[in-house]
N, C-alpha and C positions, 0 to 999 in steps of 0.2 A: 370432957377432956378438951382442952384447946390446942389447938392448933397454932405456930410459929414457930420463928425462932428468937432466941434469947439472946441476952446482949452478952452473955459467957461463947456463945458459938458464934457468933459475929467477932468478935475478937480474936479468938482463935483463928477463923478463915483470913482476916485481916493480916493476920502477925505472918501465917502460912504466906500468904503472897506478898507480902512484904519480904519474907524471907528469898523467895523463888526471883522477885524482880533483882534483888543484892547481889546473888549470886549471880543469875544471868549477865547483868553490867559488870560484872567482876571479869564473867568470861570474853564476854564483847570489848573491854577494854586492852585484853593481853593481843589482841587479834590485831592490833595497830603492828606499826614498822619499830622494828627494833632500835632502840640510842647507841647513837655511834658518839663515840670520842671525838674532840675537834683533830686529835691527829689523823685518825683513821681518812676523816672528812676532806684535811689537807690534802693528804696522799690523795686519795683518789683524786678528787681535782685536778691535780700535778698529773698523776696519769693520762688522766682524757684528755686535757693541756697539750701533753705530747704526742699525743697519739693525732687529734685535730689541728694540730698547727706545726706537723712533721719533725718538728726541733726538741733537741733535748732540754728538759724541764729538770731545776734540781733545788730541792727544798733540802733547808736547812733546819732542823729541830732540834728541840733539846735532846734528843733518844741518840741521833748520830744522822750526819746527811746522806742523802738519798738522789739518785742520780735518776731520773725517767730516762730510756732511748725514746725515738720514734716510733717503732713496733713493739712498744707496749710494758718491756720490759724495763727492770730498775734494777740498778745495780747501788748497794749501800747496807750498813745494817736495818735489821727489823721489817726487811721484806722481802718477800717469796720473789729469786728474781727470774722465773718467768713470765710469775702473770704478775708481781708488782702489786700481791694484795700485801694491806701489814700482816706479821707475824703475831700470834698471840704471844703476850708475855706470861714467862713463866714467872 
């Protein structure tokens, strides 16, 4: 009787961890920072804008404009106006 292994179980083990590295990169890739929309991206900018340079900040977009205050808040459609994050679209 001889002893090893065959090239049918080396492939198998090969595919096995081929499989296990795909998946793992699969899971390690969702683990990054979630994509923001450039509006989103705008807006906030505009926020910290106002908030770091005490003055009202007011962007104009195509959704409807939007007014920063100095503490933080915005007044305009399509955002929450105490904290001034955008509003999800329904």
């Amino acid at each position: 009787m001889r002893s090893g292994v065959t090239l049918i179980e080396l492939l198998v083990v090969l595919v096995l961890l081929g499989l296990l590295f795909a998946v793992s990169g699969l899971a390690l890739a969702s683990l990054g920072a979630p994509r923001t929309s450039q509006r989103v991206r705008t807006l906030e900018a505009a926020g910290a804008r106002a908030i770091q340079t005490g003055s009202s900040v007011s962007v104009m977009d195509s959704a409807s404009p939007v007014l920063f205050l100095p503490d933080g808040r915005a007044v305009g459609g399509g955002v929450d106006p105490l904290s001034g994050a955008p509003l999800a679209k329904r």
